[in-house]
VONUMAR-798887 format. One record per residue (C-alpha): residue in three letters; x negated, y negated, z negated; residue number from 1. Coordinates in Angstrom, 2 decimals. Layout:
N
<"Ala" <X Y Z> NUM>,
...
END
This chain:
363
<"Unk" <-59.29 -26.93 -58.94> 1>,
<"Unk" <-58.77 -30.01 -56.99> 2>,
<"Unk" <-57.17 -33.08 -58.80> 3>,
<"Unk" <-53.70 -32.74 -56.74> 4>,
<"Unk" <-52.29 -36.42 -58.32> 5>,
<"Unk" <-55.73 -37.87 -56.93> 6>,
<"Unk" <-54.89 -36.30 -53.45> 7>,
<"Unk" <-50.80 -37.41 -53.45> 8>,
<"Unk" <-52.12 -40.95 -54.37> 9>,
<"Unk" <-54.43 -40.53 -51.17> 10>,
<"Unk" <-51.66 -39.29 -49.29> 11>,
<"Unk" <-49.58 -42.25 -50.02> 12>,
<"Unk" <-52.11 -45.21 -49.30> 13>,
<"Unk" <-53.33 -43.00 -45.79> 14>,
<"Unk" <-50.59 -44.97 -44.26> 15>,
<"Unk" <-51.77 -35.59 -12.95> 16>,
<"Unk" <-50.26 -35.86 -9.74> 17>,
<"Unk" <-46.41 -36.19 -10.59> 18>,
<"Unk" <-44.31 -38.02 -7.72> 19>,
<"Unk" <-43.68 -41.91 -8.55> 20>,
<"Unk" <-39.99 -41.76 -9.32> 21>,
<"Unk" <-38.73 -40.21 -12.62> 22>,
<"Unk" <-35.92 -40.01 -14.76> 23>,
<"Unk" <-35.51 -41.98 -17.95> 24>,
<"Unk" <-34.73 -41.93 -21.35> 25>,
<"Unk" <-31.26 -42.77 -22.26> 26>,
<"Unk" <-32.94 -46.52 -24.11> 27>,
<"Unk" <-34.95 -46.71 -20.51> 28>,
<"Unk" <-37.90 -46.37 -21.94> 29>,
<"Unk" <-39.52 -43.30 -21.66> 30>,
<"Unk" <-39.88 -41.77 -17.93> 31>,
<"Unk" <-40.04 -37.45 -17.37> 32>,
<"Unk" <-40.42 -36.12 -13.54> 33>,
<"Unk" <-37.92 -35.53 -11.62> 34>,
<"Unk" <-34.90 -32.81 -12.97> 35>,
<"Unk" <-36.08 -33.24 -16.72> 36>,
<"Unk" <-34.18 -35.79 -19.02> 37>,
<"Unk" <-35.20 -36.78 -22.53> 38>,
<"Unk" <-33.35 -37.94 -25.06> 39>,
<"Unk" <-33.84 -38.78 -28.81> 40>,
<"Unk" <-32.51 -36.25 -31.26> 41>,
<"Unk" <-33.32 -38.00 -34.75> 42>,
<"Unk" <-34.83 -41.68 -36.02> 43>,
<"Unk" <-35.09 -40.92 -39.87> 44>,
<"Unk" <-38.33 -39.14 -40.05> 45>,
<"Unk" <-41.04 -41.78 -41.08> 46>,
<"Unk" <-44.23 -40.61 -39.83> 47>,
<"Unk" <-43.14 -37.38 -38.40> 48>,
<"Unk" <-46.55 -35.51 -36.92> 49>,
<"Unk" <-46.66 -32.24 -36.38> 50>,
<"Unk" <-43.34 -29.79 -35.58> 51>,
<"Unk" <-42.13 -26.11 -35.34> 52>,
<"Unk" <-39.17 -24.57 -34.67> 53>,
<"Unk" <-37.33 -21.88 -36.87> 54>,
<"Unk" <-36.04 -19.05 -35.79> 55>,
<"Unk" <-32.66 -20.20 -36.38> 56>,
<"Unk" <-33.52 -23.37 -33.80> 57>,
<"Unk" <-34.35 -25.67 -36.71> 58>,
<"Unk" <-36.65 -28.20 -35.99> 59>,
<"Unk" <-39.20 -28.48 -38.78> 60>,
<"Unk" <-41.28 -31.61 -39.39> 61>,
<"Unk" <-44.44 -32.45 -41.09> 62>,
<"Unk" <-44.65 -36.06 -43.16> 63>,
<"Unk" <-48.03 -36.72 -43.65> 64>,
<"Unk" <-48.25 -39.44 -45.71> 65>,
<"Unk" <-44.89 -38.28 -47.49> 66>,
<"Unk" <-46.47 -35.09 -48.11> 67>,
<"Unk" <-43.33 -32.84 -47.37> 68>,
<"Unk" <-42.00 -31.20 -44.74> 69>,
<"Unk" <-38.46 -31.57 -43.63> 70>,
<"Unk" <-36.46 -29.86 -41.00> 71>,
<"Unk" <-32.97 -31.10 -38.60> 72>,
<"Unk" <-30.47 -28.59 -36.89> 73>,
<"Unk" <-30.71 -27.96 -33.44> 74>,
<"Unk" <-27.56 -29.70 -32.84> 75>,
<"Unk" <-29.15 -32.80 -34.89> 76>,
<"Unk" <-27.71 -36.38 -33.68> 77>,
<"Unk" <-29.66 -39.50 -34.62> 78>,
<"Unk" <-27.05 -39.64 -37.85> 79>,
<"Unk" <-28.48 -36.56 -39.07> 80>,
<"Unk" <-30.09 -36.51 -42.43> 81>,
<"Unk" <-33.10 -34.49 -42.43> 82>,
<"Unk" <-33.41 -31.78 -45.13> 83>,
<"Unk" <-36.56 -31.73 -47.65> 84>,
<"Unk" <-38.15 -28.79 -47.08> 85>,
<"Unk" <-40.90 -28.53 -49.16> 86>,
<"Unk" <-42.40 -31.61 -51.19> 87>,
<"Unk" <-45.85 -32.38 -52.61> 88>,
<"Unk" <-48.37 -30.67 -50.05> 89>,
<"Unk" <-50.86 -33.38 -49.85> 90>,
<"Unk" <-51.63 -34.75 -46.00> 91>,
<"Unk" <-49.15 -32.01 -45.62> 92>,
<"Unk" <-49.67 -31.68 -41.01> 93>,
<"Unk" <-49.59 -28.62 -39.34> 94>,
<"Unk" <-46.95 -25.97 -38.79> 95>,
<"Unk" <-46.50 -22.59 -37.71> 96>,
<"Unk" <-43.81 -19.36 -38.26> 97>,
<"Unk" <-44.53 -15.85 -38.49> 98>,
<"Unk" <-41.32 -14.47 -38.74> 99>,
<"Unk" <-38.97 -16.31 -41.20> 100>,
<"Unk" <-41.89 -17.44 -43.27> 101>,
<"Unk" <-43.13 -21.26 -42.99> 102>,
<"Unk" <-47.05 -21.67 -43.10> 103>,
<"Unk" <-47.97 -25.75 -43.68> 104>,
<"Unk" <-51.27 -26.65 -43.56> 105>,
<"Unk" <-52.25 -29.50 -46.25> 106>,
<"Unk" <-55.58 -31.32 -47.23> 107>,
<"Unk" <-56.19 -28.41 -49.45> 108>,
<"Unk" <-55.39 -25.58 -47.84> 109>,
<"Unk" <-52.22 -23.44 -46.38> 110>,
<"Unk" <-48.72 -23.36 -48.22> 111>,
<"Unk" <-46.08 -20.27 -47.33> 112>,
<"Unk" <-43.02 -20.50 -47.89> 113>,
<"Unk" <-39.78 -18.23 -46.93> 114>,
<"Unk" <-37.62 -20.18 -44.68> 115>,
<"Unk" <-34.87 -21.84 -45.32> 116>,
<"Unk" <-34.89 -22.01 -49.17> 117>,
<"Unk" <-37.57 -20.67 -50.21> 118>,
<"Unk" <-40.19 -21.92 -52.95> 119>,
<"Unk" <-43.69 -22.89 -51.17> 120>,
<"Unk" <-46.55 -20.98 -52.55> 121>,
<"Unk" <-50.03 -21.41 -51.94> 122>,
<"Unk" <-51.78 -18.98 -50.27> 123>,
<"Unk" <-55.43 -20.88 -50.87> 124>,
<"Unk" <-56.01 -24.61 -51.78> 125>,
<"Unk" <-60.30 -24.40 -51.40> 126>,
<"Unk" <-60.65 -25.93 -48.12> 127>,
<"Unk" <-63.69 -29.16 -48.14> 128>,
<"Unk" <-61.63 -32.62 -48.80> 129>,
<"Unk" <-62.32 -35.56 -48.35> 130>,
<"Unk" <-63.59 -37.88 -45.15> 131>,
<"Unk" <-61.98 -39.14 -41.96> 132>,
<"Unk" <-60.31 -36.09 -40.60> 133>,
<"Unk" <-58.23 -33.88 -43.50> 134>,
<"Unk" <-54.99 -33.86 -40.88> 135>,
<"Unk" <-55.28 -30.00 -40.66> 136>,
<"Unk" <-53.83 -27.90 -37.84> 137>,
<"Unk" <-52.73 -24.36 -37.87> 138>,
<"Unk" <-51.97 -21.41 -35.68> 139>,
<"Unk" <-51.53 -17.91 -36.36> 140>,
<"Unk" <-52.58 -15.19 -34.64> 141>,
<"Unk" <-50.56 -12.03 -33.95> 142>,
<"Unk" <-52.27 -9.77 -36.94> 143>,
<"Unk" <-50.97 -12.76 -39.05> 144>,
<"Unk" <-54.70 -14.05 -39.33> 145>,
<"Unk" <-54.73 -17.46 -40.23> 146>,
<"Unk" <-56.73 -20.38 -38.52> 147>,
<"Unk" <-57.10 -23.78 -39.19> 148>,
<"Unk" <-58.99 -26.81 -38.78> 149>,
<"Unk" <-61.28 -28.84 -40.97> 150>,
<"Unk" <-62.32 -31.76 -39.02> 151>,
<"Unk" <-65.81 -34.16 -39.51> 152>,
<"Unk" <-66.30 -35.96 -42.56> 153>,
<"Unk" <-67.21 -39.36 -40.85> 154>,
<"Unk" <-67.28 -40.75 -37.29> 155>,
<"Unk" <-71.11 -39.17 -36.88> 156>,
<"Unk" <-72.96 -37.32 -39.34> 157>,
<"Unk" <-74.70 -34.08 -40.82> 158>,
<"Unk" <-71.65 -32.46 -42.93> 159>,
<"Unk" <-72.56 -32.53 -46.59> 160>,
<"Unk" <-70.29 -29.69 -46.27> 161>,
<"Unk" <-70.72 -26.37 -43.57> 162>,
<"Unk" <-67.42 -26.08 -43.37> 163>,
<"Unk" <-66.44 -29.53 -42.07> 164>,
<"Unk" <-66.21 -29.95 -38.42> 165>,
<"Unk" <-65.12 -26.12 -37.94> 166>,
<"Unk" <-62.46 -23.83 -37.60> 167>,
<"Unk" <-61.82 -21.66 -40.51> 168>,
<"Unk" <-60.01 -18.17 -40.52> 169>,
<"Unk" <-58.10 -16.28 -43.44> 170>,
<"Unk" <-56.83 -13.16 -43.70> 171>,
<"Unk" <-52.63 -13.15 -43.51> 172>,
<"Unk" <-52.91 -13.17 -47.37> 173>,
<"Unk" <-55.27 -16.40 -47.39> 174>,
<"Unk" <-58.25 -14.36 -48.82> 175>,
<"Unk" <-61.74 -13.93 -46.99> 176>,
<"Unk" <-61.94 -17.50 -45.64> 177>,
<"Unk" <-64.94 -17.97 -43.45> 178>,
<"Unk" <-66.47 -20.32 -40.67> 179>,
<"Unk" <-64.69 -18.93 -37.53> 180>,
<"Unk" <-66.28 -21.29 -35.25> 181>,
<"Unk" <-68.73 -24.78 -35.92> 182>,
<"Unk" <-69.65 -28.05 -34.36> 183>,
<"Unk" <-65.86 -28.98 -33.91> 184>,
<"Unk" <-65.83 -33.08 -34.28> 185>,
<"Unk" <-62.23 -32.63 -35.11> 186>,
<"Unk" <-59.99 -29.75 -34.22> 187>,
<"Unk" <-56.83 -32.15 -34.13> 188>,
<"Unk" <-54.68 -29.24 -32.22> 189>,
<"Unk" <-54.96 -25.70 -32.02> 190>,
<"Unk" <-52.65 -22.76 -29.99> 191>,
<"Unk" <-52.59 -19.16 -29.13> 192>,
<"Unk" <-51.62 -18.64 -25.75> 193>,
<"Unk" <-50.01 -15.54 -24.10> 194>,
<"Unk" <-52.96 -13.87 -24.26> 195>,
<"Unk" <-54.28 -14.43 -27.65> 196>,
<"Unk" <-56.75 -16.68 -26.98> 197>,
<"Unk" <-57.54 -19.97 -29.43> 198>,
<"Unk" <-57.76 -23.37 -28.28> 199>,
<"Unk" <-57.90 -26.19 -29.38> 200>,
<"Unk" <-58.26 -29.86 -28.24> 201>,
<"Unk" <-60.89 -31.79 -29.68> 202>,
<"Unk" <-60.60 -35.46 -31.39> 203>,
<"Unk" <-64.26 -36.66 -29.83> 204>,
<"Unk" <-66.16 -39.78 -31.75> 205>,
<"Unk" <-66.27 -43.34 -31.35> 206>,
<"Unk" <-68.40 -46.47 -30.58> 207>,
<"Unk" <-70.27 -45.34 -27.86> 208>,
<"Unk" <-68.28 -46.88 -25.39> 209>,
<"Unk" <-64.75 -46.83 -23.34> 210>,
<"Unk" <-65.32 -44.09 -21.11> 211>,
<"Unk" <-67.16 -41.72 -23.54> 212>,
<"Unk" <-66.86 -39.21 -25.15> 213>,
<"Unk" <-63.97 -37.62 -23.05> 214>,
<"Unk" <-61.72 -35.57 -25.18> 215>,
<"Unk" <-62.11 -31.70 -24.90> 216>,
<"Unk" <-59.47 -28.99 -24.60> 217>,
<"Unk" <-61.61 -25.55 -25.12> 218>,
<"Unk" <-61.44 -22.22 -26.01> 219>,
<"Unk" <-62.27 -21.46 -29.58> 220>,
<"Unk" <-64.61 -17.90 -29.83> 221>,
<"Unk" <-65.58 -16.25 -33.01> 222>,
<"Unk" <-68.85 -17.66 -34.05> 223>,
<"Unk" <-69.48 -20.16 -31.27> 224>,
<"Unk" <-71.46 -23.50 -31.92> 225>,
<"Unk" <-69.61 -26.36 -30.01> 226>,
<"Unk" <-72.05 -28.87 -30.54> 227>,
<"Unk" <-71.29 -31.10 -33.30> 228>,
<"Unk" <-73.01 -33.36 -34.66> 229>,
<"Unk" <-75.94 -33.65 -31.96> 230>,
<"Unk" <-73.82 -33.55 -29.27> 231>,
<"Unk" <-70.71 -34.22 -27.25> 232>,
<"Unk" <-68.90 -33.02 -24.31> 233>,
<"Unk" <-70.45 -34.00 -20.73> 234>,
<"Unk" <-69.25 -32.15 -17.37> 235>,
<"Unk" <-70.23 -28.87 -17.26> 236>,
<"Unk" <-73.07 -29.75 -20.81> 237>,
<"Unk" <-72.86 -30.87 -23.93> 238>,
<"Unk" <-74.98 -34.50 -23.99> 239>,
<"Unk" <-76.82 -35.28 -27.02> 240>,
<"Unk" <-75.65 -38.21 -28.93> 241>,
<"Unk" <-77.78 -41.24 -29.51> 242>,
<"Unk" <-78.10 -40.99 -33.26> 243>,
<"Unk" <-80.37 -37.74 -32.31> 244>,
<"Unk" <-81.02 -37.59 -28.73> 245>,
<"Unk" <-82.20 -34.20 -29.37> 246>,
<"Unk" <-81.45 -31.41 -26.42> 247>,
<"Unk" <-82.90 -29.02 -28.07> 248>,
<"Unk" <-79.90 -29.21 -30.40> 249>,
<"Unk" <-77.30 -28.58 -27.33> 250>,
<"Unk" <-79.01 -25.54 -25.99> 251>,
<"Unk" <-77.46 -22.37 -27.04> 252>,
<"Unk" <-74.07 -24.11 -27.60> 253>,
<"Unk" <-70.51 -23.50 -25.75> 254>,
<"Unk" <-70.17 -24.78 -22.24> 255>,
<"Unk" <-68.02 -27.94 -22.52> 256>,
<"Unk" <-64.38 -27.05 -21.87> 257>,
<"Unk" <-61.44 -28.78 -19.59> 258>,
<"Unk" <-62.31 -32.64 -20.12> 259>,
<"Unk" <-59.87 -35.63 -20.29> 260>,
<"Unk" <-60.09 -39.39 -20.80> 261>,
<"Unk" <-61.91 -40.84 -23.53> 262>,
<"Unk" <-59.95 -41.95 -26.81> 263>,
<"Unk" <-56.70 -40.40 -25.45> 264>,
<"Unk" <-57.07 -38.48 -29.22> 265>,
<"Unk" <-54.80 -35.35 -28.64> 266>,
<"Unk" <-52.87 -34.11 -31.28> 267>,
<"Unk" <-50.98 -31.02 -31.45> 268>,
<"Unk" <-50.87 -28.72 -28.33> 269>,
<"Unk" <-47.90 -26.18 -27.37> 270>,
<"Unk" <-48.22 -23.19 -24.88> 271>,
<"Unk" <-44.67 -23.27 -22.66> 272>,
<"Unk" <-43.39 -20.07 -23.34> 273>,
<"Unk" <-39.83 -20.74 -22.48> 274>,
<"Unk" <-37.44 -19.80 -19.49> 275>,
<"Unk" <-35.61 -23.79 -19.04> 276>,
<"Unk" <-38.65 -25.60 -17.25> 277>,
<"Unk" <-39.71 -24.38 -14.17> 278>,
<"Unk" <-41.64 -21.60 -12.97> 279>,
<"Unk" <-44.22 -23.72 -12.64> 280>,
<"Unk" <-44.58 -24.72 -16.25> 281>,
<"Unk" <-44.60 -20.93 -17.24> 282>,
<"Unk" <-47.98 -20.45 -20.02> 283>,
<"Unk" <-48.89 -24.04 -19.58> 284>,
<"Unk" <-50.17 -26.60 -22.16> 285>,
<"Unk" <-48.45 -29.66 -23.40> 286>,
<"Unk" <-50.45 -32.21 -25.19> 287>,
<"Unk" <-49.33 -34.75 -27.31> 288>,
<"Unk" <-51.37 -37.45 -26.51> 289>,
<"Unk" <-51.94 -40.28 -29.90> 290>,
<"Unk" <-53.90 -43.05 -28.52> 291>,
<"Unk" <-57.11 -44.75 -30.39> 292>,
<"Unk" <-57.86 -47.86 -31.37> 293>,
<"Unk" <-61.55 -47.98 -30.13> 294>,
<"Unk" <-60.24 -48.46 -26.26> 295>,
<"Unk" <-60.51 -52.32 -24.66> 296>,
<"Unk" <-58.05 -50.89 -22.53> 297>,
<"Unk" <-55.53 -48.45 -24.34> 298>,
<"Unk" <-55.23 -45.24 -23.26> 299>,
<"Unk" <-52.77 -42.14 -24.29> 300>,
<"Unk" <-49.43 -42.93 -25.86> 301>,
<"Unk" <-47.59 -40.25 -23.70> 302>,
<"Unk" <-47.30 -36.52 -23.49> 303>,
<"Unk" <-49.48 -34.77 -20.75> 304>,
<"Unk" <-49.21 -31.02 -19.35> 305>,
<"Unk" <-52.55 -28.77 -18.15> 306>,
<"Unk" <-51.77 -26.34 -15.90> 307>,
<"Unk" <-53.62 -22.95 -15.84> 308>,
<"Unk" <-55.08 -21.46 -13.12> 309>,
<"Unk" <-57.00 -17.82 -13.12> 310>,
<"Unk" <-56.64 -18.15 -16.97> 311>,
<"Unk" <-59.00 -21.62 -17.23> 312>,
<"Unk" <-57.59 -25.29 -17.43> 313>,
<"Unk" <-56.82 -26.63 -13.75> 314>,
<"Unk" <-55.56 -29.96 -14.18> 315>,
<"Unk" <-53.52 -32.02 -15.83> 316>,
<"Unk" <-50.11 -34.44 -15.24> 317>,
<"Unk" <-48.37 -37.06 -17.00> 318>,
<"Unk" <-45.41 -35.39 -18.29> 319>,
<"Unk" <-43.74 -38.39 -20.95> 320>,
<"Unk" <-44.73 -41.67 -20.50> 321>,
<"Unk" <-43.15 -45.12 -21.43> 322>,
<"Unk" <-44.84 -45.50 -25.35> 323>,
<"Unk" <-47.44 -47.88 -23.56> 324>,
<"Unk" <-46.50 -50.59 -21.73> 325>,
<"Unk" <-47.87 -52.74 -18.81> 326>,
<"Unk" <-48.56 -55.73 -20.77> 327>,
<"Unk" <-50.60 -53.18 -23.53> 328>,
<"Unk" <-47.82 -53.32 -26.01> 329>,
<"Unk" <-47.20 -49.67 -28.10> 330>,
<"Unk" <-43.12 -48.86 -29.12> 331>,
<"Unk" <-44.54 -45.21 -30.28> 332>,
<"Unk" <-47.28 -42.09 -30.67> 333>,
<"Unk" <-46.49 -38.85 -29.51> 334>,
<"Unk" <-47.69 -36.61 -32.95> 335>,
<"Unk" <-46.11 -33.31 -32.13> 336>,
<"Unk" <-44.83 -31.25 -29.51> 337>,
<"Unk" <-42.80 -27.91 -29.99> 338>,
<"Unk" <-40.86 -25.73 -27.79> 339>,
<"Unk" <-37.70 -25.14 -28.94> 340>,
<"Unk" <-35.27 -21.27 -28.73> 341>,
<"Unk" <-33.98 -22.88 -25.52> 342>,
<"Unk" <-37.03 -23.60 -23.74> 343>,
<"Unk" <-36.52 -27.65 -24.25> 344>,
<"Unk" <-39.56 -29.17 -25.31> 345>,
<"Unk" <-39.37 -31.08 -28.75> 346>,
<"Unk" <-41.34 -34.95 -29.05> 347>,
<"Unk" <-42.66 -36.52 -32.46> 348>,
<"Unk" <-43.30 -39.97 -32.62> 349>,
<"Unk" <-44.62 -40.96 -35.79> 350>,
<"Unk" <-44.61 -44.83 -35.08> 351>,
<"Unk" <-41.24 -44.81 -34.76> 352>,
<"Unk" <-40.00 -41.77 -36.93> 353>,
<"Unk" <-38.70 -40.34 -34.39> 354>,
<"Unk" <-37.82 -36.51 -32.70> 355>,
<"Unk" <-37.00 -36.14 -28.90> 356>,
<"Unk" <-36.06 -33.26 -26.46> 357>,
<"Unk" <-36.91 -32.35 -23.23> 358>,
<"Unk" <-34.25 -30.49 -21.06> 359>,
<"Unk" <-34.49 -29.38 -17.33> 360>,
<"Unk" <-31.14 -29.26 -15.27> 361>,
<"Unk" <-31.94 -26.96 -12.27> 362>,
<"Unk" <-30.24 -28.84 -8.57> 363>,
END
């Protein structure tokens, strides 16, 4: 059994073509297109990452390094007092409902719990710990199948585990966990969309430059080989990476998905599957878009939509920007992103604690 004090001491140290004018935020800040206003729900969430939304309109929010999950009202105002939730899920990240019940995804493994009030229960805690990249996500797919990610173990390496750098899926009871798909650097977001198709967006590596590798945004298929660790995304092929500079290790492996800018490090991703945004925005992808250290020029710190075309990833636009300003300086990182029961579009911003909404007023 893991040593769970160990992990909560862990926990605790682990601290595009939109037109040019846009509305603002009501502190100025942040800028949305044209007809879409944001505006900041709630301030007293210390690192809130990853979100959900309850069938009652809740808006439930992982604290990593807290390890808990809390939730706000819909109706929340920045005085609010978020509501513990559940408490002492280590690295305790990504969300998902299936009905009233609350799945959180931990460094261990996946945590259910009846929502609101009910006790958290573990539905299996043997997922490979330990590394660079335990922040899991989770998504569940309409048999109640669960999938989540277990991200590298360093920056580059052979796993001393298989099931690092994968996505794992368990049965809606947590039993018969298996490798669903390999050679995932770092799964950092995963989503069903309308269809019930996977994807996920990919957390590429570092040190090899500004410009590489570009961040992925794939589609994840039972028993595909992505790559990792002998190679990366390139247009159209994966490239080998330096430490092996082995094609032979790329052949046979998925085509490279829908790429974006280097070191933008997604986070979680959100399907629009509400009726408030415009047609337009109908099955799309929303991307909450971190930012990364290993930039000389930073990139991300803002929310970016793909659009869909013929079912594949068309392009993408700035959606929220503002986090990163001219002169380089960061006020916050977009975490999590959520669409809420009336088809607003909820903002994490674990810098600043923070939750925002999205609404579109129709002319």
């Amino acid at each position: 059994m893991p040593d769970f004090s160990l992990a909560l001491i862990f926990a605790a140290l682990m601290v595009l073509s939109l037109p040019a004018c846009s509305a603002r935020a009501s502190d100025g800040n942040l800028h949305v297109p044209p007809g879409f206003s944001i505006t900041l729900v709630n301030a007293r969430i210390p690192d809130a990452r990853f979100l959900a939304v309850a069938p009652n309109g809740d808006i439930v929010v992982s604290e990593l390094n807290r390890g808990q999950v809390v939730s706000l009202p819909a109706n929340a105002t920045p005085e609010t007092q978020p509501r513990v939730v559940a408490q002492g899920i280590p690295l305790a990240h990504g969300l998902a409902f299936r009905g009233n019940d609350l799945y959180i995804a931990g460094w261990t493994g996946v945590t259910r719990l009846t929502y609101p009030g009910g006790q958290p229960t573990a539905l299996f805690s043997n997922m490979p710990q330990g590394g660079d990249h335990n922040h899991r996500a989770l998504a569940l797919a309409k048999d109640g199948s669960i999938f989540v990610s277990s991200g590298s173990n360093c920056n580059v390496c052979a796993e001393p585990d298989p099931r690092f750098a994968t996505v794992l899926r368990y049965d809606a009871n947590g039993h018969n966990g298996r490798i669903y798909a390999s050679g995932l650097r770092n799964a950092s977001g995963l989503a069903f969309d309308a269809n019930g198709r996977l994807w996920a967006v990919i957390n590429e590596r570092d040190m090899i430059g500004d410009e590489l590798p570009p961040e992925e945004l794939v589609e994840i298929k039972d028993g595909g080989n992505y790559g990792w660790p002998y190679c990366y995304p390139g247009t159209g092929v994966r490239v080998p990476n330096p430490e092996y500079n082995d094609p032979s290790k790329c052949a046979g492996t998925v085509k490279s998905g829908f790429l974006y800018q280097a070191h933008s490090a997604p986070l979680q991703i959100a399907f629009y599957n509400g009726k408030q945004f415009p047609q337009a925005y109908r099955g799309a992808l929303f991307v909450a878009m971190h930012g990364s250290w290993n930039r000389s020029t930073k990139t991300g710190y803002k929310v970016v939509v793909i659009f869909f075309k013929g079912g594949k990833p068309d392009h993408a636009e700035d959606f929220v920007t503002g986090w990163l300003s001219a002169d380089q300086s960061v006020s916050g990182r977009p975490a999590g992103v959520a669409v809420g029961q009336d088809g607003s579009l909820y903002i994490s911003d674990d810098l600043s604690g923070a939750i925002y909404k999205v609404t579109y007023k129709r002319p």
